[in-house]
Backbone of each chain as ProteinMPNN parsed JSONL, in Angstrom:
{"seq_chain_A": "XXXXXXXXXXXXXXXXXXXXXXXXXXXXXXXXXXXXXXXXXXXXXXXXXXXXXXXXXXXXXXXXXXXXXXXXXXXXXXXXXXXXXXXXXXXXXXXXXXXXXXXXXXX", "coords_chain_A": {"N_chain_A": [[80.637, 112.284, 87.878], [82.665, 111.414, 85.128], [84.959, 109.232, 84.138], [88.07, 108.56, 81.569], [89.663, 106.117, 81.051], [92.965, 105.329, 80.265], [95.267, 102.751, 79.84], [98.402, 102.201, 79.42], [100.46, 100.248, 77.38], [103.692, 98.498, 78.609], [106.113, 100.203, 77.45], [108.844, 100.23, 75.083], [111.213, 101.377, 75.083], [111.807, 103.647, 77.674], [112.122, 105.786, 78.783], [112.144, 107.272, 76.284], [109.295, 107.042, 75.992], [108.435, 108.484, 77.988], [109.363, 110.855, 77.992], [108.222, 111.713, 75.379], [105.328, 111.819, 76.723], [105.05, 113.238, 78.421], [105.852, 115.659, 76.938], [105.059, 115.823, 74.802], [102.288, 114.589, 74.607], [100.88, 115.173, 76.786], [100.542, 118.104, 77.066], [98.717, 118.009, 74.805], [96.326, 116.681, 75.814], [95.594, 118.08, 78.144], [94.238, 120.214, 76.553], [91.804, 119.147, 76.729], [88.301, 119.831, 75.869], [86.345, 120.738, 79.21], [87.698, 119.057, 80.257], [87.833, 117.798, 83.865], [90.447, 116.948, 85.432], [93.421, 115.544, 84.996], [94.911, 112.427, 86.281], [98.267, 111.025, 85.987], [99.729, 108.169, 86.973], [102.345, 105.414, 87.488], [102.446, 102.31, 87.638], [102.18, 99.648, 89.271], [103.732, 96.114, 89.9], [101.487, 92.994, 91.299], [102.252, 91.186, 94.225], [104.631, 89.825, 93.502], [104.486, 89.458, 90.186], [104.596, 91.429, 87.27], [103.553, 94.238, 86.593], [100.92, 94.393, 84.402], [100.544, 96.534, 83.013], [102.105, 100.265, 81.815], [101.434, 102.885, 82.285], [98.653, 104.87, 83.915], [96.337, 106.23, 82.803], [93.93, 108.711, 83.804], [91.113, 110.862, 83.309], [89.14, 113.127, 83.848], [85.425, 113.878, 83.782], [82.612, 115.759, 84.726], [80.575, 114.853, 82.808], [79.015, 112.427, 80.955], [78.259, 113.651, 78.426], [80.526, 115.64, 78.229], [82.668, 114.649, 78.539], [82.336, 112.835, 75.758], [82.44, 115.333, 74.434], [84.908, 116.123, 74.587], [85.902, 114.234, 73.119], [85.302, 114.239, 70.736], [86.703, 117.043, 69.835], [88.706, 119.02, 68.38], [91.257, 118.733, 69.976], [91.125, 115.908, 71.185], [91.341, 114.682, 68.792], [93.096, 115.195, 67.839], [94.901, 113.815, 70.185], [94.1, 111.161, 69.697], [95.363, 110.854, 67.28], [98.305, 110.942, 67.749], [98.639, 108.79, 69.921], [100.135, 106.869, 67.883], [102.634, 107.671, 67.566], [104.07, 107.271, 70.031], [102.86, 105.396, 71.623], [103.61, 102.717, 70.815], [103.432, 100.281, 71.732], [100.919, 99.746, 72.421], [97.659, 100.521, 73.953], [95.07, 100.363, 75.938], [91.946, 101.522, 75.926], [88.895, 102.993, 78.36], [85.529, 103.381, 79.456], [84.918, 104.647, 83.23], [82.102, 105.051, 84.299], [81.066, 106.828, 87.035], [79.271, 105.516, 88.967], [78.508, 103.639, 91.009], [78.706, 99.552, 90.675], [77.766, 98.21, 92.242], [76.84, 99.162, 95.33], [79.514, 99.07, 97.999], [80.799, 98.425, 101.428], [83.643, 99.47, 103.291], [84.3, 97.273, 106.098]], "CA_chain_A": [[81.993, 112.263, 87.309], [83.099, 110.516, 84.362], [86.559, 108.769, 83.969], [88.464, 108.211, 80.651], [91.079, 105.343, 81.505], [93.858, 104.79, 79.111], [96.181, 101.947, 80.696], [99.164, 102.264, 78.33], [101.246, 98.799, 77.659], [105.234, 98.748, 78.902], [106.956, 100.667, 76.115], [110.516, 99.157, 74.99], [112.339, 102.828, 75.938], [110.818, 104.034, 78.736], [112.538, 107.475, 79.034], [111.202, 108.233, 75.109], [107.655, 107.34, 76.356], [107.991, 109.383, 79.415], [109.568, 112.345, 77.192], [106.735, 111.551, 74.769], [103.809, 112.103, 77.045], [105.59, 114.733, 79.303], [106.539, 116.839, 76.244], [103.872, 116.566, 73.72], [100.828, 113.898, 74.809], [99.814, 115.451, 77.979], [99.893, 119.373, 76.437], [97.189, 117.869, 73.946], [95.4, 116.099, 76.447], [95.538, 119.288, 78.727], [93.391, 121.21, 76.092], [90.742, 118.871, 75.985], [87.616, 120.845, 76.821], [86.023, 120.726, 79.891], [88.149, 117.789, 81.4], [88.333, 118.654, 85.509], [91.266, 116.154, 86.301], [93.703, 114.505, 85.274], [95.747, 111.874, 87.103], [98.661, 109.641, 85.828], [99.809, 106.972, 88.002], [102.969, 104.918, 86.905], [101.811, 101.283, 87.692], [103.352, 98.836, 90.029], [102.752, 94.695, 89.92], [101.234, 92.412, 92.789], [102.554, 89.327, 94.223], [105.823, 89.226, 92.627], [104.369, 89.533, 89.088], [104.901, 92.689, 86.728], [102.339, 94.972, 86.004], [100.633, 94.26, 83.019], [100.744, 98.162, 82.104], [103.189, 100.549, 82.437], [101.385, 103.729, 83.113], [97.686, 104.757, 83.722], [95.49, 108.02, 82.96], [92.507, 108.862, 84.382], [90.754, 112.424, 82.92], [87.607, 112.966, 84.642], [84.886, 114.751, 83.623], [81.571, 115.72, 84.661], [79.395, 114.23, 82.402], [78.962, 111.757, 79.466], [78.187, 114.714, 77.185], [81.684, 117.027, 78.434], [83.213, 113.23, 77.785], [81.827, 113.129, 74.062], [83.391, 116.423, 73.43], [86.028, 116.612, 74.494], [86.937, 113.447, 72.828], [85.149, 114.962, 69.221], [86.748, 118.223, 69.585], [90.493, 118.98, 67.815], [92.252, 118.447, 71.364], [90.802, 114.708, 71.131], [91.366, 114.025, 67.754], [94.872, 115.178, 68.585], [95.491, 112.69, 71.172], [94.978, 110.115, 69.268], [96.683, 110.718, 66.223], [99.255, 111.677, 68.64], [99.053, 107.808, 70.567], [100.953, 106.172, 67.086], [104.088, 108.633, 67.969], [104.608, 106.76, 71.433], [102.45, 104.234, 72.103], [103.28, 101.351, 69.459], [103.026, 98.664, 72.42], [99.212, 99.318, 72.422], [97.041, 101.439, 74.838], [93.616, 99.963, 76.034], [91.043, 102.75, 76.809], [87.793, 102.534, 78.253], [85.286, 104.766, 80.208], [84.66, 104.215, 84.09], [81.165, 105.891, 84.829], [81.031, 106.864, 89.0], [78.227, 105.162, 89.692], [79.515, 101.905, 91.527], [77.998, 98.581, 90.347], [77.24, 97.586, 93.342], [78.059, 100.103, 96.345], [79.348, 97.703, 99.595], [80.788, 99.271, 102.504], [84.312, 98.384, 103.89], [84.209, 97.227, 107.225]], "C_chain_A": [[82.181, 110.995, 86.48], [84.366, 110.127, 84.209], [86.531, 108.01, 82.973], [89.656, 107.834, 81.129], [91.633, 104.846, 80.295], [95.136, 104.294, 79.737], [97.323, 101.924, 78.643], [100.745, 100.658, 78.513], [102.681, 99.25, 77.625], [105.845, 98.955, 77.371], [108.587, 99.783, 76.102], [111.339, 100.122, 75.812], [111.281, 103.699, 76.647], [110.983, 105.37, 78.681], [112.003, 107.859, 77.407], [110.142, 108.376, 75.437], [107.829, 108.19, 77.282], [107.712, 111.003, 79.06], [108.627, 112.667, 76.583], [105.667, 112.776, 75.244], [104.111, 113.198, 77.941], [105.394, 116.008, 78.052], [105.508, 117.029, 75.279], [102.191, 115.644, 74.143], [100.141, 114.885, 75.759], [99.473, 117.089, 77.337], [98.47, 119.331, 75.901], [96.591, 117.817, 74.891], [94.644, 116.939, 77.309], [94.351, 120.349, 78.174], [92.136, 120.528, 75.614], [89.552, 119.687, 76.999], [87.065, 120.469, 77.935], [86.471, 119.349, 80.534], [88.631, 118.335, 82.928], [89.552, 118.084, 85.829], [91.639, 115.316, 85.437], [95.247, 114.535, 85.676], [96.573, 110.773, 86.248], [99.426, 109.204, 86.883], [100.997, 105.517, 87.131], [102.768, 103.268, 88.061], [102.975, 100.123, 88.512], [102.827, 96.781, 90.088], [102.305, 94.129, 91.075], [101.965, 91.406, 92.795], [103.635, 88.886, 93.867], [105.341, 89.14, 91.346], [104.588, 91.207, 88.651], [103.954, 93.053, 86.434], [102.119, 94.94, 84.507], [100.691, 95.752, 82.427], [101.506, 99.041, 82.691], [102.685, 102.121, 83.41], [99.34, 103.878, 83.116], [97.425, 106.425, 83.788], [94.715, 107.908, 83.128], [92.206, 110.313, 83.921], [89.251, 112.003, 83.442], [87.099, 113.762, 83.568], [83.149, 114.532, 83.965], [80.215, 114.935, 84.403], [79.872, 113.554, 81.546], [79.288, 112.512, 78.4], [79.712, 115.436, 77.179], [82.855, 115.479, 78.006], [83.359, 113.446, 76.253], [82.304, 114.231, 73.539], [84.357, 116.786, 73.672], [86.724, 115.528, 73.321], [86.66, 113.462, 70.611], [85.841, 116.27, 68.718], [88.534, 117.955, 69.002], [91.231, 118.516, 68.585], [91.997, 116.435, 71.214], [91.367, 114.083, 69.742], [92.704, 114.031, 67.202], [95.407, 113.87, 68.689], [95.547, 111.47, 70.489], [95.423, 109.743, 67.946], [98.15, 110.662, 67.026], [99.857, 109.884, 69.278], [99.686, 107.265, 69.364], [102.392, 106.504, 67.546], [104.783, 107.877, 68.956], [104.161, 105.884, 71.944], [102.239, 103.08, 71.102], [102.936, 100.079, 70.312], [101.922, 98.681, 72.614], [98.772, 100.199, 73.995], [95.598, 100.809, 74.899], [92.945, 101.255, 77.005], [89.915, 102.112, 77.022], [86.911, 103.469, 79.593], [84.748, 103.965, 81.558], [83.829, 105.286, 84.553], [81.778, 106.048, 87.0], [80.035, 105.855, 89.261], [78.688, 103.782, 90.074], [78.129, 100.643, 91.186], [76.99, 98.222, 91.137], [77.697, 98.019, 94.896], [78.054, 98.536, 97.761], [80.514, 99.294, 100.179], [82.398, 98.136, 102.942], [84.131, 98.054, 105.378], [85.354, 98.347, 108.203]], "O_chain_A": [[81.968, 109.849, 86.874], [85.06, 111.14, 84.126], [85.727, 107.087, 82.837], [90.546, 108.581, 81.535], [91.057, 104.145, 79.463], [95.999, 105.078, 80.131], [97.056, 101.747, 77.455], [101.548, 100.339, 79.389], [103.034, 100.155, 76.868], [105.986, 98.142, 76.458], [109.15, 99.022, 76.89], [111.96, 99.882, 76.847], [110.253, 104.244, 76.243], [110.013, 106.113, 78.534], [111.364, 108.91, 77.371], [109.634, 109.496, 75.382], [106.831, 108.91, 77.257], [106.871, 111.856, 79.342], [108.003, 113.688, 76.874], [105.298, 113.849, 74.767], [103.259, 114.067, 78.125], [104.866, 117.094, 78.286], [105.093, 118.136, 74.936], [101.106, 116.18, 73.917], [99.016, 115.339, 75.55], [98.295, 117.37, 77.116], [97.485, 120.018, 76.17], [96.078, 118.895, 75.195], [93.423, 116.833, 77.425], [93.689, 121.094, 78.896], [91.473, 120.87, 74.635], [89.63, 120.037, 78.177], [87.249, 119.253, 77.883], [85.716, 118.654, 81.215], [89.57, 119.107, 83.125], [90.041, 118.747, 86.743], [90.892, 114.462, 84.96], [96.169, 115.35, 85.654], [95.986, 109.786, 85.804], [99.76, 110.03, 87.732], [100.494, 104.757, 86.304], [103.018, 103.37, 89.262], [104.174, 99.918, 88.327], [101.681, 96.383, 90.299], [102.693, 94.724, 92.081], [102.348, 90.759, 91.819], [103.828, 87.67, 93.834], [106.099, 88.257, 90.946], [104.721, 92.091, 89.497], [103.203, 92.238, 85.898], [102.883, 95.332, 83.625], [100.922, 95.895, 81.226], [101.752, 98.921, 83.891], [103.102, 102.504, 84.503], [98.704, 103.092, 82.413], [97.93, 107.37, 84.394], [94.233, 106.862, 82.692], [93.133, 111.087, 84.159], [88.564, 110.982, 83.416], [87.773, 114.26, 82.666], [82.498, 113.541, 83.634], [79.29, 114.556, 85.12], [81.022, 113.773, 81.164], [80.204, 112.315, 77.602], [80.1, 115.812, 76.073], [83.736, 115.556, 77.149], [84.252, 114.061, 75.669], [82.607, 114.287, 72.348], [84.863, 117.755, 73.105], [87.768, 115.789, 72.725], [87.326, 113.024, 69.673], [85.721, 116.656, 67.556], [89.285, 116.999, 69.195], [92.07, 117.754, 68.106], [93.047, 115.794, 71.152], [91.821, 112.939, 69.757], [93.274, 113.257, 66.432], [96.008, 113.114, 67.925], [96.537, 110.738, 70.486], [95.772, 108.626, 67.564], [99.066, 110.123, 66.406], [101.048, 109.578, 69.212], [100.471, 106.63, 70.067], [103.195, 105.625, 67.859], [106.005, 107.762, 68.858], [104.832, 105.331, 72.816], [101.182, 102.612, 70.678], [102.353, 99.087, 69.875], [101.5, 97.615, 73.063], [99.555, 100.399, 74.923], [94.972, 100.766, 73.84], [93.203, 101.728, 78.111], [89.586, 101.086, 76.425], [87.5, 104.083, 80.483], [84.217, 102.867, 81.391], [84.31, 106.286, 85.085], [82.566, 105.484, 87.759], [80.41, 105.26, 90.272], [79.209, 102.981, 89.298], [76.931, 100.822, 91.405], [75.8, 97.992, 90.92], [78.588, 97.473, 95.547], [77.29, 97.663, 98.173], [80.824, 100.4, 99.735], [82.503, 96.91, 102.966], [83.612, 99.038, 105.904], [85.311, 98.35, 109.434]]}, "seq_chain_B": "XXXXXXXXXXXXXXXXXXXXXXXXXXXXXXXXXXXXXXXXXXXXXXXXXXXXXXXXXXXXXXXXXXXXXXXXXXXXXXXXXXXXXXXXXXXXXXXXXXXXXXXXXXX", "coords_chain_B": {"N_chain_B": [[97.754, 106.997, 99.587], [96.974, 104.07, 98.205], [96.237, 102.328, 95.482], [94.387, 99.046, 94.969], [94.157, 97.809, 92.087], [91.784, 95.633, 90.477], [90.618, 94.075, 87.213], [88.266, 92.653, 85.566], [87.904, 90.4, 83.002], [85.429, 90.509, 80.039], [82.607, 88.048, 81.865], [81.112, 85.085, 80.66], [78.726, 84.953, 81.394], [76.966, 87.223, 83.061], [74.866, 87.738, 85.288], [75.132, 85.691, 86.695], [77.826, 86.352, 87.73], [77.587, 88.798, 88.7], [76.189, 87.886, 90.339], [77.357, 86.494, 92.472], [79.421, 87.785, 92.692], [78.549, 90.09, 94.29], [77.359, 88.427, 96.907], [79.39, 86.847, 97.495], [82.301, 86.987, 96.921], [82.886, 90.452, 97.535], [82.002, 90.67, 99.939], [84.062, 89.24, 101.232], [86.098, 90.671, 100.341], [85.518, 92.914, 101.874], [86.624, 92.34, 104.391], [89.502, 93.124, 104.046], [91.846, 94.072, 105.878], [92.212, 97.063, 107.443], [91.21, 98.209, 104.595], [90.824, 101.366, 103.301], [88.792, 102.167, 101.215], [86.41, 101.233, 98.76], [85.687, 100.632, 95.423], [83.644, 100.115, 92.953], [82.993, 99.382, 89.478], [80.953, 99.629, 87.426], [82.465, 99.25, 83.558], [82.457, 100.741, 80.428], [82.526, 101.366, 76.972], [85.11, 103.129, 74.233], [84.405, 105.393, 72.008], [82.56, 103.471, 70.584], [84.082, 101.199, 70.55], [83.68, 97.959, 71.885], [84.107, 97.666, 75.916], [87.578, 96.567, 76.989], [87.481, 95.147, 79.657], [84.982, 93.78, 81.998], [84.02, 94.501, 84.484], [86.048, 97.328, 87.314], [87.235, 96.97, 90.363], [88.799, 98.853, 92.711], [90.576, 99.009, 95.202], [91.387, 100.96, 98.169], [94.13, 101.957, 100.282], [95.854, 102.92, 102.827], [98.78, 102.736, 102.729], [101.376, 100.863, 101.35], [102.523, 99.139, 103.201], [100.16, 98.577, 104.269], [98.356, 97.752, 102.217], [99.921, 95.011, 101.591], [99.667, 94.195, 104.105], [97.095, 93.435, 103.637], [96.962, 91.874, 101.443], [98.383, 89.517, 102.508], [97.018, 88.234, 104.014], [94.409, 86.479, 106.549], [91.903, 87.218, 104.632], [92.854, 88.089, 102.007], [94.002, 85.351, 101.095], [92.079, 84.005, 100.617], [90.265, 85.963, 99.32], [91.82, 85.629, 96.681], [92.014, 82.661, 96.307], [89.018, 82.689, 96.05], [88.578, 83.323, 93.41], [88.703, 82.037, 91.165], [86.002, 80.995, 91.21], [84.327, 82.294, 90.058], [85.507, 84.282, 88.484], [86.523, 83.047, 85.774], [86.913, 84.165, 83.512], [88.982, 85.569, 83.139], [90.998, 88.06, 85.407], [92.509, 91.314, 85.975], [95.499, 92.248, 88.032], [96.877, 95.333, 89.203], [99.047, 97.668, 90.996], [98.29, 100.822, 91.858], [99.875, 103.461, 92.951], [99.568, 106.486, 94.528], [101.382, 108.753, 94.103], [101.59, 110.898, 91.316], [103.112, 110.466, 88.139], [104.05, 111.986, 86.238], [103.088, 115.192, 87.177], [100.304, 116.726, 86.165], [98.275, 119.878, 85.061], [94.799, 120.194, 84.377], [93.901, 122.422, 81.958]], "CA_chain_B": [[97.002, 106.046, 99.166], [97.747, 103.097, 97.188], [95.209, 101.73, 94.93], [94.958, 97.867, 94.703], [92.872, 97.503, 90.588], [91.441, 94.39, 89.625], [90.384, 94.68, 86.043], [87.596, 91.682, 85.517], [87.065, 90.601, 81.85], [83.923, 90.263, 80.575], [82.075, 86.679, 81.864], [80.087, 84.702, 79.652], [77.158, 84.799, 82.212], [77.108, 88.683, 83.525], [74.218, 87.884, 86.421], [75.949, 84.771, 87.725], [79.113, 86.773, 88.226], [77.275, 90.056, 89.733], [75.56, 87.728, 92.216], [78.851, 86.055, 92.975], [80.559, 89.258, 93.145], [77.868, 91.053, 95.282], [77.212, 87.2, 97.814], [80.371, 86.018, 98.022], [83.241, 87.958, 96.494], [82.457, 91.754, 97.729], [81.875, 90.367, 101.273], [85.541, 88.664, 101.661], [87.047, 92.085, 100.021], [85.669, 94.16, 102.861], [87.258, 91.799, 105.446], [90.692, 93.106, 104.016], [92.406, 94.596, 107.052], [92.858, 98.157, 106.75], [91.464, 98.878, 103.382], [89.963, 102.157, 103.162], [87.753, 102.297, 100.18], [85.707, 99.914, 97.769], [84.905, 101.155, 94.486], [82.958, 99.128, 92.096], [82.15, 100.061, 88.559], [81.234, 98.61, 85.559], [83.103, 99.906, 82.53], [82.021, 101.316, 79.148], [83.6, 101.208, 75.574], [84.859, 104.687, 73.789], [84.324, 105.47, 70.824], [81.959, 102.495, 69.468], [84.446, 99.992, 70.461], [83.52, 97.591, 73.93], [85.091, 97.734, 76.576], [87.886, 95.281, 77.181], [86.661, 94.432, 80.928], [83.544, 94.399, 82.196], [84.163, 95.774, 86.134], [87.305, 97.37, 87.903], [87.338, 97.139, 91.45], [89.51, 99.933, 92.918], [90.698, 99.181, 96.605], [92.432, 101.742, 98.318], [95.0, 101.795, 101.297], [96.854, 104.34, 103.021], [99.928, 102.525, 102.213], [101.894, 100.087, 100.617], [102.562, 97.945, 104.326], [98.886, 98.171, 105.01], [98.085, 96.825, 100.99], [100.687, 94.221, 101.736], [98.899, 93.46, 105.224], [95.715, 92.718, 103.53], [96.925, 90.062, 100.346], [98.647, 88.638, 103.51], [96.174, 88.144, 105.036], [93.34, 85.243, 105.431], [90.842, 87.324, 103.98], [93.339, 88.364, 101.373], [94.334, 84.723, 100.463], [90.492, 84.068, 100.466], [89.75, 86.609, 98.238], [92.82, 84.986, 95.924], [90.802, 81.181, 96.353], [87.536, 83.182, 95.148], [88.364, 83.906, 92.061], [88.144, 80.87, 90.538], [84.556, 80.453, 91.8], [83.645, 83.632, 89.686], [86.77, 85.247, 87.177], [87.063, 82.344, 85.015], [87.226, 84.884, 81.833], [90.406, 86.233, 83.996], [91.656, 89.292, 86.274], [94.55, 91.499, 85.798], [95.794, 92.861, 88.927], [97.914, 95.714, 89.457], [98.986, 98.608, 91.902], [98.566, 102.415, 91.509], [100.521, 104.423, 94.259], [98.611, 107.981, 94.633], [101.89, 109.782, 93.451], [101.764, 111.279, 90.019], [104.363, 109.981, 87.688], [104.335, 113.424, 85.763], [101.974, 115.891, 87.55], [100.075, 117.918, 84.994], [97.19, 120.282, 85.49], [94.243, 120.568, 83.116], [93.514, 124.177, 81.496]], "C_chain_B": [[97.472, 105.305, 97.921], [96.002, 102.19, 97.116], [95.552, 99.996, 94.779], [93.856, 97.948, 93.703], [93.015, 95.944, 90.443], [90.44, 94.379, 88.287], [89.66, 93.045, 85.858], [87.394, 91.427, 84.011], [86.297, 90.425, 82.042], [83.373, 88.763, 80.772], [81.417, 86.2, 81.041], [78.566, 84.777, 80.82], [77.647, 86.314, 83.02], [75.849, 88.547, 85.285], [74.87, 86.947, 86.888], [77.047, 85.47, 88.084], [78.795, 88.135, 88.729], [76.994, 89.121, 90.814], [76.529, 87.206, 92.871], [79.694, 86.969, 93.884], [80.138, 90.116, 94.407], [78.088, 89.866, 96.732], [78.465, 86.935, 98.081], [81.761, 86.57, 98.259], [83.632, 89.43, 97.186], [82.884, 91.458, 99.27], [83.58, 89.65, 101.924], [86.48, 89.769, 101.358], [86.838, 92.936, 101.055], [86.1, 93.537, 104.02], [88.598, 92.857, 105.449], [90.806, 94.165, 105.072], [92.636, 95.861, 106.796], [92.795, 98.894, 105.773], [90.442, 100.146, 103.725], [88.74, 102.695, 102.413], [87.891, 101.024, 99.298], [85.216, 100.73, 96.841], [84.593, 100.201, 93.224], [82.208, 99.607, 90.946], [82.285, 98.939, 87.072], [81.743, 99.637, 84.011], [82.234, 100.153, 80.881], [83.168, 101.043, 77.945], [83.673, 102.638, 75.226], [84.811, 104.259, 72.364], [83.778, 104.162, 69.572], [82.35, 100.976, 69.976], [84.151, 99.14, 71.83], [84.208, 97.841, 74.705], [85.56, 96.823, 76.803], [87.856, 94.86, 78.3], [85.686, 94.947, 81.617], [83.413, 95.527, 83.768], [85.455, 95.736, 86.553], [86.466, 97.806, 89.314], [88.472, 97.747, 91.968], [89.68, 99.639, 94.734], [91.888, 99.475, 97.378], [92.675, 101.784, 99.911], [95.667, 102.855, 101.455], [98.299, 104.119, 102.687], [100.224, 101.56, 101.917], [102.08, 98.661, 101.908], [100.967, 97.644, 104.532], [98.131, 96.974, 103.566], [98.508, 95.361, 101.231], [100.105, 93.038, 102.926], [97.582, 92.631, 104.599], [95.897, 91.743, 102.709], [97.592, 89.859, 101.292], [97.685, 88.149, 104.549], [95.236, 87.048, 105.185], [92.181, 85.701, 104.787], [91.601, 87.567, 102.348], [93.558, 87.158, 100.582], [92.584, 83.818, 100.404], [89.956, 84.56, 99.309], [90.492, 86.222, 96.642], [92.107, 83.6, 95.704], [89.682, 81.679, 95.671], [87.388, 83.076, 93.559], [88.293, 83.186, 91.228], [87.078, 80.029, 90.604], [83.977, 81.804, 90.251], [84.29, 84.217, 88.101], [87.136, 84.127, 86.072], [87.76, 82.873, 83.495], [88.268, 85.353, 82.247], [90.309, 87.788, 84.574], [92.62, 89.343, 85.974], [94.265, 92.736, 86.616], [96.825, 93.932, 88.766], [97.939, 97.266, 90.862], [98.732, 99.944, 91.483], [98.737, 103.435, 92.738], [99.787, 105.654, 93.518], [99.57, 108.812, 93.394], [101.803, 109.822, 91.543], [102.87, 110.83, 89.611], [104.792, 111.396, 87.279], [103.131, 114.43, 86.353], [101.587, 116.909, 86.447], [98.802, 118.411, 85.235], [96.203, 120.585, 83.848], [94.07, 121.787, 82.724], [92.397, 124.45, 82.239]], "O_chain_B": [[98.112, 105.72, 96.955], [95.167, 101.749, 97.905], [96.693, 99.608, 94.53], [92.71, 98.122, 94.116], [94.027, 95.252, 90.331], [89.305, 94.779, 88.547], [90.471, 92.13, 86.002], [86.633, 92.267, 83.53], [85.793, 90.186, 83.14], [83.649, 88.06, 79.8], [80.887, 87.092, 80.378], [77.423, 84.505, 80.454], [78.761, 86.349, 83.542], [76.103, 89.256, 86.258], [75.467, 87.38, 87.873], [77.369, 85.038, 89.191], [79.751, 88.725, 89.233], [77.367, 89.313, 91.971], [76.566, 87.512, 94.063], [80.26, 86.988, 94.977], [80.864, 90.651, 95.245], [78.862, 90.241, 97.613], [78.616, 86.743, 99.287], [82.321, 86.652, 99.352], [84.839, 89.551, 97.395], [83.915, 91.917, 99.762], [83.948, 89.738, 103.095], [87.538, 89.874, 101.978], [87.731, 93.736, 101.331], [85.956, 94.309, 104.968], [88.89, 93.422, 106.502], [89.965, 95.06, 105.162], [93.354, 96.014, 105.808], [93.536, 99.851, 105.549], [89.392, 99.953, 104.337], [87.894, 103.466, 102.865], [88.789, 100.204, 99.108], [84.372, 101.561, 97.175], [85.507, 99.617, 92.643], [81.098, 100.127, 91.064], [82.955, 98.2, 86.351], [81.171, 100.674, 83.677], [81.333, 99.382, 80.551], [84.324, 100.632, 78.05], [82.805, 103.427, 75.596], [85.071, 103.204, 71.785], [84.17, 103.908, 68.433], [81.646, 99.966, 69.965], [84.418, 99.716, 72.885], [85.24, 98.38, 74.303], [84.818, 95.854, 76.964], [88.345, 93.732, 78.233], [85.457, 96.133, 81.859], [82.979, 96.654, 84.006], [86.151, 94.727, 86.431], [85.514, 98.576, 89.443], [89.458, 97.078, 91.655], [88.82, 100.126, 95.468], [92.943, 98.844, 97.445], [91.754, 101.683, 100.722], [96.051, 103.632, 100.581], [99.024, 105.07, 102.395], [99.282, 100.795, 102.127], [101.842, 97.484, 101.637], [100.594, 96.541, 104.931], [97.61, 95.871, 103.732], [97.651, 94.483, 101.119], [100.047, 91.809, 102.893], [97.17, 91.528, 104.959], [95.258, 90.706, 102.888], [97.976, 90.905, 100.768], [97.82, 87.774, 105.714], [95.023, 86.449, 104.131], [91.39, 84.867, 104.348], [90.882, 87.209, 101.415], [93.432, 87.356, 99.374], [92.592, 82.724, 99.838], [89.344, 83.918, 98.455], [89.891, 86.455, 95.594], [91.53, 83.568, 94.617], [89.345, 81.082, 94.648], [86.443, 82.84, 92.805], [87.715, 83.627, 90.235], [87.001, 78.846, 90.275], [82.889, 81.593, 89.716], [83.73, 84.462, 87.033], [88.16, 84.375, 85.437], [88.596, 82.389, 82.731], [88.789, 85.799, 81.226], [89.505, 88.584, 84.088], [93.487, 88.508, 85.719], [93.516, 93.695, 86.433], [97.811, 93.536, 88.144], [96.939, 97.682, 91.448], [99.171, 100.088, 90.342], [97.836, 104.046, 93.313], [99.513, 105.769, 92.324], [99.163, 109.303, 92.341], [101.948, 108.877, 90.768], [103.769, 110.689, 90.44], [105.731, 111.96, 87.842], [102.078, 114.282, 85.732], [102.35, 117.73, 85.94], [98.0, 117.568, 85.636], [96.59, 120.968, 82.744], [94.153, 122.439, 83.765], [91.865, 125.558, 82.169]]}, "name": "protein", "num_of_chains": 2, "seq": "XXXXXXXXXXXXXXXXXXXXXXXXXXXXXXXXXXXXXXXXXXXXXXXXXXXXXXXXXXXXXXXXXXXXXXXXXXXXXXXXXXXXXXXXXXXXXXXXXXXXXXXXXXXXXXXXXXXXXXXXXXXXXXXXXXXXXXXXXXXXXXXXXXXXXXXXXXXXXXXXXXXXXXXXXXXXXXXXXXXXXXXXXXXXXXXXXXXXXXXXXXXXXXXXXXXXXX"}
């Protein structure tokens, strides 16, 4: 399993972004091909500080290759014409293979 | 489940800060009281561009008192002391509670 994380930075109007990605981001995102999962996750800070981002997506998929096309295919090329519309405070993506760096064990 | 992410940039020395991470670091994270999972991955770039941090560590809790138990904790304010043995390029912490903000299913 592959994971495509796109941590999206605190918008100014929260309820447009929400409407946004409720109403037209996630549809796209929905038809990308062979993605098994995905999860967003609205972001909370530690410690008494604010979360540096406001929301997070995770889209799994399979493989590298089902990755690569979905994110070449129309549904992809969508999305991010699509991130100017709603995400002007900036969106950092980036891919989180499974395979753990370094597996440890919790106690 | 409540995710605790630590988002590592990347170090200027990449083996001094695995062996850190694996020796010193890793080993004070599985103290934390309560946590249920350790996931450790090193990140990728999409589409050409790097990625903007090199590993997210993903450590997950059944809940928000038990999260709370562990940065209270002395392995918790331990693992807080560490990081300036290791993260000098910086960490950015934040939470991700299980629930969906918008639940959406893929096609």
């Amino acid at each position: 399993m592959v994971r495509l994380i796109a941590l999206y930075s605190q918008p100014d109007d929260t309820d447009a972004f929400d409407e946004h990605y409720r109403d037209v981001h996630a549809p796209i995102v929905s038809r990308y091909p062979k993605v098994r999962d995905i999860r967003l996750t609205k972001l909370a800070g530690v410690a008494g500080r604010a979360a540096p981002y406001y929301l997070m997506a995770e889209m799994a998929f399979d493989s590298y290759d089902d990755l690569d096309e979905a994110l070449s295919s129309e549904a992809g090329a969508a999305s991010a014409r699509d991130l100017r519309n709603f995400a002007s405070a900036g969106v950092t993506l980036f891919v989180a293979p499974e395979t753990p760096a370094e597996p440890i064990e919790a106690d």
